[in-house]
C-alpha positions as a printed Julia matrix, in Angstrom:
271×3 Matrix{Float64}:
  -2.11  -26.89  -15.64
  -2.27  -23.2   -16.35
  -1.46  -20.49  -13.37
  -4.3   -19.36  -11.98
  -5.39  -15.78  -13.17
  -4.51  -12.79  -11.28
  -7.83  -11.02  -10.24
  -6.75   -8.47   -7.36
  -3.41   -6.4    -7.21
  -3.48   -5.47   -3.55
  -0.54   -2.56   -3.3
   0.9    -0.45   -0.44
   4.05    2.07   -1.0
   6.36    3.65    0.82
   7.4     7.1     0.01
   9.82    9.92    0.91
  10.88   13.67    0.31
  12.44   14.85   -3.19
  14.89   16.81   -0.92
  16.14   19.15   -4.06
  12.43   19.57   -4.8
  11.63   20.96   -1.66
  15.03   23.29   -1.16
  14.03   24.44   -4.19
  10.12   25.5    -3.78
   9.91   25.79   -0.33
  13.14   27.94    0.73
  14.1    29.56   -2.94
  16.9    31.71   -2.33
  17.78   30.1     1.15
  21.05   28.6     0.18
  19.94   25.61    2.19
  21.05   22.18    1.87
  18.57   19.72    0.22
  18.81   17.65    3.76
  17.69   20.21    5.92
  14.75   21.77    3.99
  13.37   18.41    4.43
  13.95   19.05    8.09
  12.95   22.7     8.04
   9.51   21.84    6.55
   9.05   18.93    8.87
   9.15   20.86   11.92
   6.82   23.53   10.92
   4.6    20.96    9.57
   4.84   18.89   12.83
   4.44   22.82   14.72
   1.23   23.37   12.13
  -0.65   20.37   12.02
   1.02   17.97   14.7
   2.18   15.81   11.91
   5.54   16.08   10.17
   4.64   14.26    6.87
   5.39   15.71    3.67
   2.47   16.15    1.17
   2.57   13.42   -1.71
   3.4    16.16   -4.19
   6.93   16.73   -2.55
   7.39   12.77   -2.78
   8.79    9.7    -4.23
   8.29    6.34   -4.2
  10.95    3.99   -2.41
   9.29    1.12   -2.05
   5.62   -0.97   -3.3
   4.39   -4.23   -2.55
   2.02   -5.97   -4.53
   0.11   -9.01   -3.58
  -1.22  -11.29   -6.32
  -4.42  -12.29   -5.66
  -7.05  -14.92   -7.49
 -10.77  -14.94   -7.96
 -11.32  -16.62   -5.13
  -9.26  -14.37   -3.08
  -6.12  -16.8    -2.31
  -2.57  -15.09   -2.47
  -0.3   -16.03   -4.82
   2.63  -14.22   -3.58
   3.68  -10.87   -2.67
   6.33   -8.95   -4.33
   8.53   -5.81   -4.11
   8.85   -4.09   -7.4
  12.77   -3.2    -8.69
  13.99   -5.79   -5.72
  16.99   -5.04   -4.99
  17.34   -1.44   -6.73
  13.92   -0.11   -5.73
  14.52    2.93   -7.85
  11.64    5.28   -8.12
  11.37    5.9   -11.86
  11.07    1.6   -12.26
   8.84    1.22   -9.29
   6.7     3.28  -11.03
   7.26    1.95  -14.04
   6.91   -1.49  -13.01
   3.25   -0.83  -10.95
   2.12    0.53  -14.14
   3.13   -1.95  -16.37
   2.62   -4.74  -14.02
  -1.3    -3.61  -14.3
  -1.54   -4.03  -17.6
   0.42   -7.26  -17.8
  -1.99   -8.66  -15.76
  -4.87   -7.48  -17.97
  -5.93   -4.54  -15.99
  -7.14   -6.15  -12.6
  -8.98   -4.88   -9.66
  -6.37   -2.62   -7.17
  -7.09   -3.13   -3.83
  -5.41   -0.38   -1.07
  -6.14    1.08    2.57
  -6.46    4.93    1.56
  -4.75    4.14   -2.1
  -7.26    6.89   -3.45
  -6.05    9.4    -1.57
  -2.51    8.69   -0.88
  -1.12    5.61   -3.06
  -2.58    6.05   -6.93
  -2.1    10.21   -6.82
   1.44    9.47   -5.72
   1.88    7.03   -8.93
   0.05    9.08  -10.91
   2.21   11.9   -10.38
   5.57   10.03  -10.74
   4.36    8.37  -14.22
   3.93   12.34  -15.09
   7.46   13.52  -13.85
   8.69    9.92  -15.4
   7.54   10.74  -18.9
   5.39    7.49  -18.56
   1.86    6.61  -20.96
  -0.95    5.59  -19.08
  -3.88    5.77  -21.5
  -5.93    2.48  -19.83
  -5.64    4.36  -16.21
  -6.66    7.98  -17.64
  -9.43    6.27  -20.11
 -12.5     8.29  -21.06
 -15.65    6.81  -21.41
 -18.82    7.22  -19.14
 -17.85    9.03  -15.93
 -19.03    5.9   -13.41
 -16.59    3.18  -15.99
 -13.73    5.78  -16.02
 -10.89    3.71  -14.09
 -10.27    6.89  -11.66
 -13.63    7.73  -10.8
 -14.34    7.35   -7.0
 -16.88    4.65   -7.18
 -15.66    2.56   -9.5
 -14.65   -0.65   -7.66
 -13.75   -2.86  -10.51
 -10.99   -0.78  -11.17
  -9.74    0.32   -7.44
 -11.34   -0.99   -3.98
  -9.9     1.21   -1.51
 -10.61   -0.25    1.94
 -11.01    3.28    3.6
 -13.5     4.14    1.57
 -15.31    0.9     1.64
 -15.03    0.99    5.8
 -15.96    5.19    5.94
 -18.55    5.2     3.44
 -16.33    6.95    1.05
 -15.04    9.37    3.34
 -18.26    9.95    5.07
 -16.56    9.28    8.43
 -13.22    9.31    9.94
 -11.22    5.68   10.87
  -9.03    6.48   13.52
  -5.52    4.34   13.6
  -6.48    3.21   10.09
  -5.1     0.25    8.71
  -3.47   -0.96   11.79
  -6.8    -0.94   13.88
  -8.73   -2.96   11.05
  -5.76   -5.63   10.5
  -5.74   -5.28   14.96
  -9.54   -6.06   15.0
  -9.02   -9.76   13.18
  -6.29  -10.51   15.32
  -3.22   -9.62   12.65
   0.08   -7.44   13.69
  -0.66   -3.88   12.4
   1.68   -1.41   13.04
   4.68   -3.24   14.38
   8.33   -1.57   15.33
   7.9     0.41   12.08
   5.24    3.37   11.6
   4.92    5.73    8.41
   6.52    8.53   10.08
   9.22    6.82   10.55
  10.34    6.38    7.07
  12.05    9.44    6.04
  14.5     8.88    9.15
  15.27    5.16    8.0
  15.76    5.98    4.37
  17.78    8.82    5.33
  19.91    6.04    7.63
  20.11    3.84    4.41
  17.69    1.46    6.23
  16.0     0.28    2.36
  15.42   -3.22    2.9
  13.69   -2.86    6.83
  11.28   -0.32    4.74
  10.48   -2.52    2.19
   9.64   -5.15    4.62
   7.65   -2.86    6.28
   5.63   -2.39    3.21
   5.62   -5.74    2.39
   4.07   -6.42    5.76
   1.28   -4.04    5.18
   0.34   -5.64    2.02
  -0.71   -8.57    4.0
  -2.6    -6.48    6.93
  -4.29   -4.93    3.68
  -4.83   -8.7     2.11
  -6.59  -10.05    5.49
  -8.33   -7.02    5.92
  -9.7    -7.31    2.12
 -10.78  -11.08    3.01
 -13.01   -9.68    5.86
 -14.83   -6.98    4.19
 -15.54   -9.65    1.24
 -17.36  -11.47    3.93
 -18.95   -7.97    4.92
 -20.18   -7.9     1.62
 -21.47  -11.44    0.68
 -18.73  -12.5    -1.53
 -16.98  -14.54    0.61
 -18.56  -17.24    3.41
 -16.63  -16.65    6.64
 -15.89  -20.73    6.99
 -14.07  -20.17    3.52
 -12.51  -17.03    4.66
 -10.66  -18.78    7.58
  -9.67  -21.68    5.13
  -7.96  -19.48    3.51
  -6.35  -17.72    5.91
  -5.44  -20.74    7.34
  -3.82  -21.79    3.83
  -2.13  -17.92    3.87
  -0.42  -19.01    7.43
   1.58  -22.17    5.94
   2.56  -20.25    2.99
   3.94  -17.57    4.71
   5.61  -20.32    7.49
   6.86  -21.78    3.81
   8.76  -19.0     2.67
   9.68  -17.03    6.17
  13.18  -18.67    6.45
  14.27  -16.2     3.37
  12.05  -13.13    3.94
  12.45  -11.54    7.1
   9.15   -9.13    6.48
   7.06  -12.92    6.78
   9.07  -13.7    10.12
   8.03  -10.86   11.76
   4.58  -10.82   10.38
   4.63  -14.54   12.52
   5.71  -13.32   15.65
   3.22  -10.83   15.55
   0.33  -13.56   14.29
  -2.73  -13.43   16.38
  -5.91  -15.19   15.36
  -9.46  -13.52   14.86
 -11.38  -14.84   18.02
 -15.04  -15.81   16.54
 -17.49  -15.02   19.43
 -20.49  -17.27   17.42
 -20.85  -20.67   19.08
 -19.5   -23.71   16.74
């Protein structure tokens, strides 16, 4: 019996500070160490905008996870490109690739248009990398980049804020908190420049590997919210997600803690 086909690529990545880059731009002619022009810029970002992240143009990608998902919206597993390596040039290589391998299917992110597919985008430019099916022409509204084109890229967000028409506070984590899943657990965003810097590679791919499936069970819900999925069937297969994660949690850590942290959506309709 033939795999079944890949439909969805829901992605999340991780990303820190070119330090060199930023020495370089940011302090020319400061003799400063690559290390603490990332820390320089930090703090008067954190002083500027109560926020010390980076912008995506400074950045590299350290880590992506990509979920595998059918038709019928079941997971087929999740994976961490350039395990155990996760070298930026191949991650991006790989994500790129990967999409056309699997005959150009539908991305699926939280905030991937504004954060995720620029980053990408830009490393495939700095990586010397061909992307003609991403940067097709064509009418405007079947152009793979264009905003509104969700056969190409569903960004949750978007979906949830009316494409940017409103502001969702505690993003991701709230909508994976509101169906009962972990969210945010010991490991926030901000944090990852620290735990990189520590060496700390494989807690931050498990981190990312972890919001893939917030993003995955967040994607079920809002296929209910739009009529393509019956809630009964949604819980089925969330149910069937559970044991497959209970399956392969005794070698992935990122699935045991994504258990400890399981909650289950409370449905207030009577049965």
């Amino acid at each position: 019996m033939a795999a079944p086909a890949v439909r969805y690529l829901v992605f999340d990545i991780e990303s820190v500070a070119d330090a060199p880059l930023v020495a370089k731009l940011r302090y020319a002619g400061a003799a400063i160490e690559p290390a603490e022009a990332v820390r320089r810029y930090r703090a008067e970002l954190m002083e500027k905008y109560e926020s010390d992240f980076i912008p995506y143009t400074f950045q590299l990608p350290v880590a992506t996870a990509v979920g595998k998902v059918t038709e019928d919206f079941r997971l087929l597993d999740v994976v961490l490109l350039d395990e155990p390596e996760f070298r930026p040039h191949v991650i991006t290589e790989n994500f790129w690739r990967g999409w056309e391998k699997y005959h150009r299917p539908t991305l699926v992110s939280f905030n991937g248009r504004g954060f995720d597919i620029p980053l990408l985008e830009l490393a495939a430019f700095r990586y010397g990398l061909s992307l003609p099916g991403w940067f097709s022409g064509g009418k405007a509204f079947e152009q793979p980049r264009n905003r509104y084109n969700t056969q190409a890229h569903i960004d949750l967000c978007e979906l949830l804020t009316n494409f940017g028409t409103t502001r969702f506070n505690n993003g991701l984590s709230l909508a994976a908190n509101l169906l009962g899943k972990p969210g945010k657990m010991a490991v926030h965003g901000d944090m990852v420049q620290d735990m990189y810097e520590a060496g700390r590679f494989a807690e931050i791919n498990e981190y990312c590997r972890c919001d893939v499936l917030d993003t995955y069970f967040v994607f079920l819900r809002t296929r209910v919210l739009l009529g393509q999925l019956a809630l009964a069937d949604e819980q089925q297969i969330i149910a069937e997600t559970k044991q497959w994660l209970e399956q392969k949690a005794p070698q992935t850590a990122g699935y045991r803690t994504y258990l400890e942290h399981w909650g289950d959506w409370v449905n207030p309709w009577p049965g």
